[in-house]
mmCIF file of the C-alpha atoms, coordinates in Angstrom:
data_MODEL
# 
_entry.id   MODEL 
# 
loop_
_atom_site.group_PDB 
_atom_site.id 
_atom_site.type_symbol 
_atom_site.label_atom_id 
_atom_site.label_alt_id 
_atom_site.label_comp_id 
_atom_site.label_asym_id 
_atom_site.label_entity_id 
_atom_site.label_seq_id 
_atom_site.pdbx_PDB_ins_code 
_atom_site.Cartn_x 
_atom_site.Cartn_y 
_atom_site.Cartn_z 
_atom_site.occupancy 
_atom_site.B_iso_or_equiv 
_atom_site.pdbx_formal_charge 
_atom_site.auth_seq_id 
_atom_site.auth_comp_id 
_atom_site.auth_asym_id 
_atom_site.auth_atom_id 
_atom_site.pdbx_PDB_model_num 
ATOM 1   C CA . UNK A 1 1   ? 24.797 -31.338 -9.067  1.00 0.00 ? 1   UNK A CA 1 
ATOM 2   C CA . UNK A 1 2   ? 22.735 -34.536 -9.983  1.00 0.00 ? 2   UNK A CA 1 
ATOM 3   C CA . UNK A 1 3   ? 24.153 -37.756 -9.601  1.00 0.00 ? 3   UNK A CA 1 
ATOM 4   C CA . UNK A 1 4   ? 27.213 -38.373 -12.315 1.00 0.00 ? 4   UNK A CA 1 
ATOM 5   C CA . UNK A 1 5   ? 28.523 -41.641 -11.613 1.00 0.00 ? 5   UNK A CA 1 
ATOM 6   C CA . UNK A 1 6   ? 26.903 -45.241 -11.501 1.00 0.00 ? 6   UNK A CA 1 
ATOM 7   C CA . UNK A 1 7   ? 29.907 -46.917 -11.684 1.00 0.00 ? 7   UNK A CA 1 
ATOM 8   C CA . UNK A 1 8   ? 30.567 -48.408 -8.012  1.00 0.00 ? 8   UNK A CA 1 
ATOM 9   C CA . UNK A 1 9   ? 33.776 -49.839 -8.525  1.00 0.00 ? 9   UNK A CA 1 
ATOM 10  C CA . UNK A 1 10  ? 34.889 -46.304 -9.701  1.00 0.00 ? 10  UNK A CA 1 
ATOM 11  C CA . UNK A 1 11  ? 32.973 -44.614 -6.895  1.00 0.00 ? 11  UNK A CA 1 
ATOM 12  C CA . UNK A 1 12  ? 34.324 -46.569 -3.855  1.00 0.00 ? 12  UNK A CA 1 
ATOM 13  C CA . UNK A 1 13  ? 38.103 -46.584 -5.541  1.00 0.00 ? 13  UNK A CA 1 
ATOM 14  C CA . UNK A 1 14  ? 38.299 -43.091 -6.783  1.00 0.00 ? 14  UNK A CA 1 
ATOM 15  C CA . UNK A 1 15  ? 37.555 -41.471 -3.156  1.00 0.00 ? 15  UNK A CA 1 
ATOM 16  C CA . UNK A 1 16  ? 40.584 -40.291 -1.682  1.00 0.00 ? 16  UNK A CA 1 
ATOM 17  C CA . UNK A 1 17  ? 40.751 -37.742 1.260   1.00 0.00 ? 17  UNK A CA 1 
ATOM 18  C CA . UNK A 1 18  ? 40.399 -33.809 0.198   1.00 0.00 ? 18  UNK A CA 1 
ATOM 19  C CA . UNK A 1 19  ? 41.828 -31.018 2.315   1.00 0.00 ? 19  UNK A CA 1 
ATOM 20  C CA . UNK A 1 20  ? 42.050 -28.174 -0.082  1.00 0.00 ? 20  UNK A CA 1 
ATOM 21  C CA . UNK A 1 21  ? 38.803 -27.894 -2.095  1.00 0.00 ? 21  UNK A CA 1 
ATOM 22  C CA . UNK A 1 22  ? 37.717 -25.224 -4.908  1.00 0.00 ? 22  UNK A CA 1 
ATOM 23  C CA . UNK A 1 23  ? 35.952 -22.159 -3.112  1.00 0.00 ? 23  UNK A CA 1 
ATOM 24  C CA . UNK A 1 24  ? 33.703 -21.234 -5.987  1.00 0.00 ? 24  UNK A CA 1 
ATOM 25  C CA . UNK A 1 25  ? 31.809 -24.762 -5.841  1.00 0.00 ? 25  UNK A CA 1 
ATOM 26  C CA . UNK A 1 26  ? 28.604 -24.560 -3.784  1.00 0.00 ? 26  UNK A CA 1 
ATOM 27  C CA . UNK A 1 27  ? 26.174 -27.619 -2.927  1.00 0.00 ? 27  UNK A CA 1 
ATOM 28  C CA . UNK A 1 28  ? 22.561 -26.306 -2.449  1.00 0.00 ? 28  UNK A CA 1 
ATOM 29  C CA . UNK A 1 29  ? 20.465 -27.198 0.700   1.00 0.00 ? 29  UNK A CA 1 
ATOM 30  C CA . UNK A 1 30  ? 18.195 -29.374 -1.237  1.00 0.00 ? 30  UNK A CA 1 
ATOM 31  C CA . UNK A 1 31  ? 21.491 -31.382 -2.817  1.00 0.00 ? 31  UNK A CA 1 
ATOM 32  C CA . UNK A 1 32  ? 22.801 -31.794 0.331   1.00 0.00 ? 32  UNK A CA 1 
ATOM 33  C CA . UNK A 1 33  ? 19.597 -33.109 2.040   1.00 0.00 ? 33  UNK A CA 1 
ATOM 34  C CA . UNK A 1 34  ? 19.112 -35.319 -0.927  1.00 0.00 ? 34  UNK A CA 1 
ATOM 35  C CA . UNK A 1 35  ? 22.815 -36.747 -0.524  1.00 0.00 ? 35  UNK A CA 1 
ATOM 36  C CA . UNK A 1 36  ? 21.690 -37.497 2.773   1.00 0.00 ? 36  UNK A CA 1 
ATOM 37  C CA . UNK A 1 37  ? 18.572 -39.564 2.342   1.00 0.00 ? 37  UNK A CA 1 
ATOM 38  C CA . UNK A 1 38  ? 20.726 -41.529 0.773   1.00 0.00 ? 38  UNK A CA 1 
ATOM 39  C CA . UNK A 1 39  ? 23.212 -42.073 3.399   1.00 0.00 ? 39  UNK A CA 1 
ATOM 40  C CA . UNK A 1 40  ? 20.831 -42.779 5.642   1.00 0.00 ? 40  UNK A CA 1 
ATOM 41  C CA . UNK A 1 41  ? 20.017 -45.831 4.310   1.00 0.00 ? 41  UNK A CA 1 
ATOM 42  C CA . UNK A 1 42  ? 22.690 -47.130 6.234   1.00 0.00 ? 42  UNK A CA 1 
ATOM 43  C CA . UNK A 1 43  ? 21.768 -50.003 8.998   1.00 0.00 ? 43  UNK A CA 1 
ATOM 44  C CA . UNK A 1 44  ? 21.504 -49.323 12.808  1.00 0.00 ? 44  UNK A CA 1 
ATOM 45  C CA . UNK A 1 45  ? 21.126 -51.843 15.643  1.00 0.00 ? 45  UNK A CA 1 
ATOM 46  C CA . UNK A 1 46  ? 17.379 -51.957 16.053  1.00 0.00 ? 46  UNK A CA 1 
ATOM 47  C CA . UNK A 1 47  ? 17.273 -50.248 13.457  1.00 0.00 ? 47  UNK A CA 1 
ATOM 48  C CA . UNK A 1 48  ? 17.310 -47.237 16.055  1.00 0.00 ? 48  UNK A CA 1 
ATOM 49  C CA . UNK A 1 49  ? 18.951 -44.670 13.870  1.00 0.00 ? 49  UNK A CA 1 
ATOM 50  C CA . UNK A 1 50  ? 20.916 -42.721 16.120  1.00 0.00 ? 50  UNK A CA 1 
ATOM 51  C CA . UNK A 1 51  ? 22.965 -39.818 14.266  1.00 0.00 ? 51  UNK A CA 1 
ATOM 52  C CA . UNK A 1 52  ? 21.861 -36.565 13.879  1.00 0.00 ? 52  UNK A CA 1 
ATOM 53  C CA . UNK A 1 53  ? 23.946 -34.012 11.323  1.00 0.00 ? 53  UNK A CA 1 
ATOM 54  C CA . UNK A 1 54  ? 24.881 -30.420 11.183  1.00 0.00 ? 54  UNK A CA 1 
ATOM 55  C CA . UNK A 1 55  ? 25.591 -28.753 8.216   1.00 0.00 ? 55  UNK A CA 1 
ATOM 56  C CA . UNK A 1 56  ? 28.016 -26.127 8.050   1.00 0.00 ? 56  UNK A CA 1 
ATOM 57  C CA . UNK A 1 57  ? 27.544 -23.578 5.036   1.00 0.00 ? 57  UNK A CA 1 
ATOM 58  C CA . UNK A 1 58  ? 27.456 -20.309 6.576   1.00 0.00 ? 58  UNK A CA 1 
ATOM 59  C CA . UNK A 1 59  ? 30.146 -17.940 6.745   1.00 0.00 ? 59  UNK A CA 1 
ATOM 60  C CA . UNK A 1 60  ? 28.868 -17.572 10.706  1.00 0.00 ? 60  UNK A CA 1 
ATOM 61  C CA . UNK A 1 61  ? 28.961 -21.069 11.418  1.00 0.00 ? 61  UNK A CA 1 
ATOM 62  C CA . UNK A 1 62  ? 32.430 -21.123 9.735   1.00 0.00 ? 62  UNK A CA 1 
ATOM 63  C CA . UNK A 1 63  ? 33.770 -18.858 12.067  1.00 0.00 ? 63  UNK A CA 1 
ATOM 64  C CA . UNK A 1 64  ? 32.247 -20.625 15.103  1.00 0.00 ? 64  UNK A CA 1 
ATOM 65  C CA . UNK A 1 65  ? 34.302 -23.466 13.938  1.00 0.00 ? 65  UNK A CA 1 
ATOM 66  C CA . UNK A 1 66  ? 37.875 -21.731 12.965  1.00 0.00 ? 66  UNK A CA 1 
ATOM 67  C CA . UNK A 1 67  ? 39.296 -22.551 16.825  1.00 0.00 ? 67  UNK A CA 1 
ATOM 68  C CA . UNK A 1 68  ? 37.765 -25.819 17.435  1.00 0.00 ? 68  UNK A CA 1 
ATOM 69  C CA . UNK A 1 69  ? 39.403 -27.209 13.807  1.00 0.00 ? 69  UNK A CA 1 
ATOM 70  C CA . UNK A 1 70  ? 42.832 -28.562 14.526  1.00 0.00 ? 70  UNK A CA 1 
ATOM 71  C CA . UNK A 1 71  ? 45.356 -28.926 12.339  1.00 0.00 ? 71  UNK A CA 1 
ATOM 72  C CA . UNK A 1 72  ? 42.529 -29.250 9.361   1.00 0.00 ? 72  UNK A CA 1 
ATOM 73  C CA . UNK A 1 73  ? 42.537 -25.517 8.979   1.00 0.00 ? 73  UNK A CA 1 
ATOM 74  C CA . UNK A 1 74  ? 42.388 -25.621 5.435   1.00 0.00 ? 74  UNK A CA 1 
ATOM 75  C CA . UNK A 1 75  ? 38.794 -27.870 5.142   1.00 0.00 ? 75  UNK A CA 1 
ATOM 76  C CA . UNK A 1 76  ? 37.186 -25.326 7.284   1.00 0.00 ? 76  UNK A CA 1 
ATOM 77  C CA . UNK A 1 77  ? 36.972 -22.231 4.664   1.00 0.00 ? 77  UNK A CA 1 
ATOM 78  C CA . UNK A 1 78  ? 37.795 -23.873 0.889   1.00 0.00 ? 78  UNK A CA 1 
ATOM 79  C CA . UNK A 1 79  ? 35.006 -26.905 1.216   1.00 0.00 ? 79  UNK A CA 1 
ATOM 80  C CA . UNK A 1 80  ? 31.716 -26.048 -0.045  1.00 0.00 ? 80  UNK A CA 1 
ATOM 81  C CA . UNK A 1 81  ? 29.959 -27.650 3.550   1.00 0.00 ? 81  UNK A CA 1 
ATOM 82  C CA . UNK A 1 82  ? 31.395 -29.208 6.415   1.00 0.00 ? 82  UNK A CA 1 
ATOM 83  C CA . UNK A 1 83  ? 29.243 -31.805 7.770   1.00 0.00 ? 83  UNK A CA 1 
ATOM 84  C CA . UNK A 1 84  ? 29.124 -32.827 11.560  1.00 0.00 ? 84  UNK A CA 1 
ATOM 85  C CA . UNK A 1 85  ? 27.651 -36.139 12.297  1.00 0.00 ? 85  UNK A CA 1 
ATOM 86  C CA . UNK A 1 86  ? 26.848 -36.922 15.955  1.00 0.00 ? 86  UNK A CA 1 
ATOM 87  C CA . UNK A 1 87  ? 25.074 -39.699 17.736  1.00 0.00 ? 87  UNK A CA 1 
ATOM 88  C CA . UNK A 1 88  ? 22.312 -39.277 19.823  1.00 0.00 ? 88  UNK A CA 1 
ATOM 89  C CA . UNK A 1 89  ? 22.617 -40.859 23.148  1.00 0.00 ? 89  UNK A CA 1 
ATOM 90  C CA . UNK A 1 90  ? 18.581 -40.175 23.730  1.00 0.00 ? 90  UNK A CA 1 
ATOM 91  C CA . UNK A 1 91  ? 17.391 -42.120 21.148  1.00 0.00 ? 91  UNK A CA 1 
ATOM 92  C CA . UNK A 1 92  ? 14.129 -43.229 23.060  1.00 0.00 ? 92  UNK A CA 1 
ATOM 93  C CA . UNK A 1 93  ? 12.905 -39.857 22.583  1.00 0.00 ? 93  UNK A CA 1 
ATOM 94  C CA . UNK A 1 94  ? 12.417 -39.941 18.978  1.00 0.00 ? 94  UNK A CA 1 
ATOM 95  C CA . UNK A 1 95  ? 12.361 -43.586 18.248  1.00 0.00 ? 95  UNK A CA 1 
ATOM 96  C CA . UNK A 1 96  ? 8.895  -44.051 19.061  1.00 0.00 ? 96  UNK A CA 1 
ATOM 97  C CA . UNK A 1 97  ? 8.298  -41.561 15.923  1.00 0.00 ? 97  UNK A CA 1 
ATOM 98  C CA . UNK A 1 98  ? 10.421 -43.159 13.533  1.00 0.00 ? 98  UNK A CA 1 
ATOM 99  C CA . UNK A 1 99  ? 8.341  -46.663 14.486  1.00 0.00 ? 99  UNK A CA 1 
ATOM 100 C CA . UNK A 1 100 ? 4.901  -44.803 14.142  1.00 0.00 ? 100 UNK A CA 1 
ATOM 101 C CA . UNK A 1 101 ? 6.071  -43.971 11.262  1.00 0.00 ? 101 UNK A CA 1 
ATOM 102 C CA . UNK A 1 102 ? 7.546  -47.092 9.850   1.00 0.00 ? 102 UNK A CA 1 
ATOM 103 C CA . UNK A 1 103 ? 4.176  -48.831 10.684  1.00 0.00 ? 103 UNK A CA 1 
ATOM 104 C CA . UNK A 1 104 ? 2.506  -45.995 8.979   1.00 0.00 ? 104 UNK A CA 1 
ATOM 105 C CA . UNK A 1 105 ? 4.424  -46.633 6.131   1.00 0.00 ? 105 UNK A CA 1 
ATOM 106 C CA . UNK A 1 106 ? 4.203  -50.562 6.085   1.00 0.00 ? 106 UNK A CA 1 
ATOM 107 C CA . UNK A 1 107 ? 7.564  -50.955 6.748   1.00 0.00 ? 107 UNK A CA 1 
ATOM 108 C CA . UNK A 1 108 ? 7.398  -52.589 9.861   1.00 0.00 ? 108 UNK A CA 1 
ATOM 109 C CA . UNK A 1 109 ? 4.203  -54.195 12.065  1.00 0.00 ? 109 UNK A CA 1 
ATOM 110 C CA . UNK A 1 110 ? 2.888  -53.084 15.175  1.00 0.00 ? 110 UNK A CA 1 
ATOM 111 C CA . UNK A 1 111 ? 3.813  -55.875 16.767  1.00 0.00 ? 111 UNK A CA 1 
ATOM 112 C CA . UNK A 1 112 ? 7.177  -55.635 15.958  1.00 0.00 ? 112 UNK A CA 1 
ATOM 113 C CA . UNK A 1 113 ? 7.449  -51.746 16.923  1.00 0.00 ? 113 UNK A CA 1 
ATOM 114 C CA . UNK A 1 114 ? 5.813  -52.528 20.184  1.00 0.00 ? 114 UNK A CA 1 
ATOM 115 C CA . UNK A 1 115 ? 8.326  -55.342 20.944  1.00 0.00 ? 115 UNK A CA 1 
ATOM 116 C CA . UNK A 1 116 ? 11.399 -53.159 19.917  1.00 0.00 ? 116 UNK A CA 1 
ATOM 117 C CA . UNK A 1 117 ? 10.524 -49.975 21.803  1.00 0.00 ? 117 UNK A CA 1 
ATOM 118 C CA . UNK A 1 118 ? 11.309 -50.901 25.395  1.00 0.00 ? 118 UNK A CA 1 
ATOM 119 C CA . UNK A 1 119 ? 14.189 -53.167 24.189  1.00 0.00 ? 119 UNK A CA 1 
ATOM 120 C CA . UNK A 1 120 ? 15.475 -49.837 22.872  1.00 0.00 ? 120 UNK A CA 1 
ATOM 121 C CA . UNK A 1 121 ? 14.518 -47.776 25.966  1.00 0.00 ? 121 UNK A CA 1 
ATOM 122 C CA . UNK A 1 122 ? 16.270 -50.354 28.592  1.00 0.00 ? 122 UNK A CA 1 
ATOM 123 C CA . UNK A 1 123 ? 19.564 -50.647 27.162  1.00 0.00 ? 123 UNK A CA 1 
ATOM 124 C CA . UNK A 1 124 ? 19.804 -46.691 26.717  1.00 0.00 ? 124 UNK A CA 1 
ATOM 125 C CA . UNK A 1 125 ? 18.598 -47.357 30.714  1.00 0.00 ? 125 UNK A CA 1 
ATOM 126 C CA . UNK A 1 126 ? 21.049 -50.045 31.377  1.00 0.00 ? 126 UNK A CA 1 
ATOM 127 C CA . UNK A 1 127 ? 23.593 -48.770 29.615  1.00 0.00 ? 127 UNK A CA 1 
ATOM 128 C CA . UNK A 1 128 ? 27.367 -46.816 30.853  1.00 0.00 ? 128 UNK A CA 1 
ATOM 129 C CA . UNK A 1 129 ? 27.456 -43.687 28.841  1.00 0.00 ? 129 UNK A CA 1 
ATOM 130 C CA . UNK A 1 130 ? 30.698 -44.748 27.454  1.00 0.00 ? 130 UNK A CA 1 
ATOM 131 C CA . UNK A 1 131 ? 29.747 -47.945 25.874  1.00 0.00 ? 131 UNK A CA 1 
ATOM 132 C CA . UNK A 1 132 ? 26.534 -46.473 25.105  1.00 0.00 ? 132 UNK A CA 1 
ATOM 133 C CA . UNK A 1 133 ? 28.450 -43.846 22.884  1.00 0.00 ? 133 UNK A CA 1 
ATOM 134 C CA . UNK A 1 134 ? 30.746 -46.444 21.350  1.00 0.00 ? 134 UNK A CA 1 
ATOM 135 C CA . UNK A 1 135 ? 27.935 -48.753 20.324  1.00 0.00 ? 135 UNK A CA 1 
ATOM 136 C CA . UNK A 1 136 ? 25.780 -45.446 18.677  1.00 0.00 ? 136 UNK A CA 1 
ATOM 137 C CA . UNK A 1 137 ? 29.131 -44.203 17.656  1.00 0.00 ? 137 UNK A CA 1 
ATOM 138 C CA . UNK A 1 138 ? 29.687 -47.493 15.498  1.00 0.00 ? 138 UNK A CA 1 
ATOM 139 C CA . UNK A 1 139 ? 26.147 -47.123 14.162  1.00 0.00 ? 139 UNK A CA 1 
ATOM 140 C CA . UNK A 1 140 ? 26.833 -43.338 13.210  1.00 0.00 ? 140 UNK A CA 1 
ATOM 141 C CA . UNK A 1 141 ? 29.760 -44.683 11.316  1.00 0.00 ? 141 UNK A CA 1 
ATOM 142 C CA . UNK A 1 142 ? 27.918 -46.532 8.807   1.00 0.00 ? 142 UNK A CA 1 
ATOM 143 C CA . UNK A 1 143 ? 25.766 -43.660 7.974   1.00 0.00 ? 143 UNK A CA 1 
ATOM 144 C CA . UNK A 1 144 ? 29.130 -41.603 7.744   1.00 0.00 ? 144 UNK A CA 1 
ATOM 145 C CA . UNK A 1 145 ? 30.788 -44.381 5.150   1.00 0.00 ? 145 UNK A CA 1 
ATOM 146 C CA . UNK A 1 146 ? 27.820 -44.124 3.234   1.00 0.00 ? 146 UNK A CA 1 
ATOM 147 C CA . UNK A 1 147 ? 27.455 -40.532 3.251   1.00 0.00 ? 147 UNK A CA 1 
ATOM 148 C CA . UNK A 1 148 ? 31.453 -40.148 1.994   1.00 0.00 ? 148 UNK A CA 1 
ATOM 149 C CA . UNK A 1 149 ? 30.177 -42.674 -0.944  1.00 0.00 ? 149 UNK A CA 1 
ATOM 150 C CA . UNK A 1 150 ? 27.460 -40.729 -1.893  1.00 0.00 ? 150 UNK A CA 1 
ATOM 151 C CA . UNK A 1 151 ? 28.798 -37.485 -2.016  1.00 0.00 ? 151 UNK A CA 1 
ATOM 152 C CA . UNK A 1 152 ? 31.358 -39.579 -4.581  1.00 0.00 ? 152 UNK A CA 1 
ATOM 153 C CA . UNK A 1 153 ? 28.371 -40.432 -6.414  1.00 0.00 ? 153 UNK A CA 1 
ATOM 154 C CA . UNK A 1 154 ? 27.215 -36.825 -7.180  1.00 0.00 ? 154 UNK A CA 1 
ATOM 155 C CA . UNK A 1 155 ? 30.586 -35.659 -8.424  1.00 0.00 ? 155 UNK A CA 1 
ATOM 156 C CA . UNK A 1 156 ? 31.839 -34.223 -4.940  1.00 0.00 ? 156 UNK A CA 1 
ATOM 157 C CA . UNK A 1 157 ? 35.444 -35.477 -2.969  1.00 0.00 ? 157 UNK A CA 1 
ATOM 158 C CA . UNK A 1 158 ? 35.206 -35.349 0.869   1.00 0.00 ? 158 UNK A CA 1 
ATOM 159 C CA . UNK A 1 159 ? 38.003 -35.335 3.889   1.00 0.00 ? 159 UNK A CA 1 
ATOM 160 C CA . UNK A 1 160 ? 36.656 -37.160 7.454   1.00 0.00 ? 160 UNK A CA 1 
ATOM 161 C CA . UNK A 1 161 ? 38.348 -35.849 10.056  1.00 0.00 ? 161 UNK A CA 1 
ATOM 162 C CA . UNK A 1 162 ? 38.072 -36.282 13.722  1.00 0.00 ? 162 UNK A CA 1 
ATOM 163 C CA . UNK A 1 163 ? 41.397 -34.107 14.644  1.00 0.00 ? 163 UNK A CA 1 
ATOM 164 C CA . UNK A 1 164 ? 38.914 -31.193 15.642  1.00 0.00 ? 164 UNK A CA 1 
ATOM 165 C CA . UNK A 1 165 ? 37.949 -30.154 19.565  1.00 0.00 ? 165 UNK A CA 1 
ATOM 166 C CA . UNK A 1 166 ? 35.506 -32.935 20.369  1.00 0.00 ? 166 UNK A CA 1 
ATOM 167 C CA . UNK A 1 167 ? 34.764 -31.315 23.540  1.00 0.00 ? 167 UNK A CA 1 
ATOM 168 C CA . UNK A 1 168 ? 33.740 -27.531 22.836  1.00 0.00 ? 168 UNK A CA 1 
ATOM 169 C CA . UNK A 1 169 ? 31.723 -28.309 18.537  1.00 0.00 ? 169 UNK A CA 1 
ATOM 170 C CA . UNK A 1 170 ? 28.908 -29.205 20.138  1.00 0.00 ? 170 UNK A CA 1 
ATOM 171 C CA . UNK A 1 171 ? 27.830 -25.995 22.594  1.00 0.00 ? 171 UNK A CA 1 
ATOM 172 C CA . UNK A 1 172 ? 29.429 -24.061 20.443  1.00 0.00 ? 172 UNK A CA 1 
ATOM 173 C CA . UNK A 1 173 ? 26.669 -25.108 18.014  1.00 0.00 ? 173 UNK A CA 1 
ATOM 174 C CA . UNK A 1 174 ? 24.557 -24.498 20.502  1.00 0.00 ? 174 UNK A CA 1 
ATOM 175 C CA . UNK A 1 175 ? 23.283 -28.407 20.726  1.00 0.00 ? 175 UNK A CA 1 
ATOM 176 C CA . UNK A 1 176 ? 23.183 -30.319 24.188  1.00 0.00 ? 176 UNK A CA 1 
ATOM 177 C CA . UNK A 1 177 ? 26.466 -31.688 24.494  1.00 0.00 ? 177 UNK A CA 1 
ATOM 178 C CA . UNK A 1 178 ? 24.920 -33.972 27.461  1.00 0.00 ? 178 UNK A CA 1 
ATOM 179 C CA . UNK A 1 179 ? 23.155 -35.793 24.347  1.00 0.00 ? 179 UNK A CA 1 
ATOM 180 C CA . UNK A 1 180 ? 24.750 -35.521 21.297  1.00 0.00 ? 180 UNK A CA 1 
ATOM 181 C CA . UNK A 1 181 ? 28.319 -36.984 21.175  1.00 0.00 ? 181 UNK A CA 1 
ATOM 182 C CA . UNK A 1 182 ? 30.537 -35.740 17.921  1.00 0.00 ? 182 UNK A CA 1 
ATOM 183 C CA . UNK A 1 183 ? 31.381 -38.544 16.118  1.00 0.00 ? 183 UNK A CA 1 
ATOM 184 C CA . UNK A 1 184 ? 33.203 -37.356 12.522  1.00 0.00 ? 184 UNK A CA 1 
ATOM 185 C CA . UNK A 1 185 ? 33.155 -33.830 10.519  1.00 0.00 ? 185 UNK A CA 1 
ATOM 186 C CA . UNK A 1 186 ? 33.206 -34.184 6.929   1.00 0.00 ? 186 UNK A CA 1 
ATOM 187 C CA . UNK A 1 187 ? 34.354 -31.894 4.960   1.00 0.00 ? 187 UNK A CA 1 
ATOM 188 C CA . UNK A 1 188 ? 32.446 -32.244 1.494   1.00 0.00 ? 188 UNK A CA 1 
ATOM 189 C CA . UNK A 1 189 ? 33.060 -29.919 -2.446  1.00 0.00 ? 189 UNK A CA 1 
ATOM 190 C CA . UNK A 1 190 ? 35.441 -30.514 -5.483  1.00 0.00 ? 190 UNK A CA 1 
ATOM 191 C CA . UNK A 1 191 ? 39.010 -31.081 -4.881  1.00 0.00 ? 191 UNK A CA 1 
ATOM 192 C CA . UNK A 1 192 ? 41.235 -28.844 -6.245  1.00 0.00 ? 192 UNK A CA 1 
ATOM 193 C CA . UNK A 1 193 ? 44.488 -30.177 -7.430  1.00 0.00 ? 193 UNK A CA 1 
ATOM 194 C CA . UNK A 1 194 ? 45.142 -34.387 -8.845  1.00 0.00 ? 194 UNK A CA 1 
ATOM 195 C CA . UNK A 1 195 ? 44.176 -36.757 -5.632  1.00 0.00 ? 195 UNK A CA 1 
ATOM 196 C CA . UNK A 1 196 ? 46.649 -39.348 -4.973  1.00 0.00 ? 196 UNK A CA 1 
ATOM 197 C CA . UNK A 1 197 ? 45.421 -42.715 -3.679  1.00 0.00 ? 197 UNK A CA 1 
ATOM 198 C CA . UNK A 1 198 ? 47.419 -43.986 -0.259  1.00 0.00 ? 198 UNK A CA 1 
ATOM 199 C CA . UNK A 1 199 ? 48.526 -47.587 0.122   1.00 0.00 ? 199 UNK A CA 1 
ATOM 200 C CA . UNK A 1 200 ? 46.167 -49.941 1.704   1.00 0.00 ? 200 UNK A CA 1 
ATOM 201 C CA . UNK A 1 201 ? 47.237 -53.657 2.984   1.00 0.00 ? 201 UNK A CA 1 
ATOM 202 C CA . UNK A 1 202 ? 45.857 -56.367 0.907   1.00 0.00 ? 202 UNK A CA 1 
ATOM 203 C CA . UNK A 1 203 ? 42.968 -58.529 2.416   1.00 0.00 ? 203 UNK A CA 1 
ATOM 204 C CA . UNK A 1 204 ? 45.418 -61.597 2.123   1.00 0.00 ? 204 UNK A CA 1 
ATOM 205 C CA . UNK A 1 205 ? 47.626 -59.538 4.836   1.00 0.00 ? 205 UNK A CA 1 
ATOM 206 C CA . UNK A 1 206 ? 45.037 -58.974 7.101   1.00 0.00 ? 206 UNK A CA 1 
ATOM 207 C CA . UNK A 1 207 ? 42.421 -61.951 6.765   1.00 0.00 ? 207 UNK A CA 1 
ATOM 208 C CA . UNK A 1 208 ? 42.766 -65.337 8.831   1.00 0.00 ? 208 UNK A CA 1 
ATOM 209 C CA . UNK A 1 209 ? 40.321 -68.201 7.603   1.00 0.00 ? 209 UNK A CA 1 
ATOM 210 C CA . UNK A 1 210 ? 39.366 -71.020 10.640  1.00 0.00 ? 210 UNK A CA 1 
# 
């Protein structure tokens, strides 16, 4: 499906979270890894890039999933793809290949990728794997916010969820679980049935001005 709404105002307020989605809509690899170029325009500290995704839409990878979902059994076999987003807690062994290429590609100098590689490097160093996590988690995020938008964009609905075993999807995927922390799983297709918006607190509620 090509992209069917421009509108951002009606993009960002006509998402609303899916569970039950229509099992006879598919999204094709080359959709879905289109969908997320685009979310992956989101920023990162250092511009670092930490998450790394898994794509779930195989019937075997479905399966591998069915015990680890929680209570969102319903995402796991109606959405057309479930998509796991993770943060890498190793990114200094990649991120001197996303600066070659940035510098390749003009987008950034030498001097600049030679400054920001060991700053990169000694925090992952320096850094308690816990707040290391949070602080790639919150980057992850962005990418994840993004993602939920532009799947909106091309006509899809989506459902986050994080109520699913955090500590088993990632061997069970068979991915180092030592380096890749689970962040959110998306589930991603066309809603079946009216969406209903929930209530949200106005900014007037929740905003102090000093």
């Amino acid at each position: 499906m090509a992209i069917v709404e421009t509108d951002f105002q009606k993009i960002l307020t006509s998402r609303h979270a899916t569970r039950q989605f229509d099992t006879s809509v598919t999204i094709s690899r080359t959709e879905m890894l289109q969908m997320l170029d685009e979310a992956m325009t989101a920023p990162s500290a250092l511009n670092r890039q930490p998450w790394r995704v898994v794509v779930i839409d195989s019937d075997d990878a479905r399966k591998t999933l069915k015990p680890l979902m929680g209570t969102n059994g319903t995402q796991n076999p109606t959405a057309s793809a479930l998509v796991l987003f993770l943060a890498d807690l190793k990114t200094s062994e990649h991120i001197g290949s996303v600066f070659d290429a940035a510098v390749s590609a003009d987008k950034m100098s030498q001097a600049a990728r030679d400054h920001l590689e060991p700053i990169i490097n000694k925090i992952e160093q320096a850094s308690p794997k816990p707040a290391l996590q949070a602080a790639l988690s919150m980057d992850t995020a962005l990418a994840i916010m993004q993602f939920m938008l532009v799947a909106q964009e091309h006509g899809y609905d989506t459902g986050a969820m994080t109520g699913f075993d955090h500590d088993h999807i990632v061997s069970a995927l068979d991915l180092d679980a030592n380096r890749y922390a689970p962040v959110m799983l998306i589930a991603v297709g066309k809603a079946v049935g009216q969406l209903s918006a929930s209530y949200r607190e106005p900014a007037s509620q929740i905003t102090t001005f000093k």
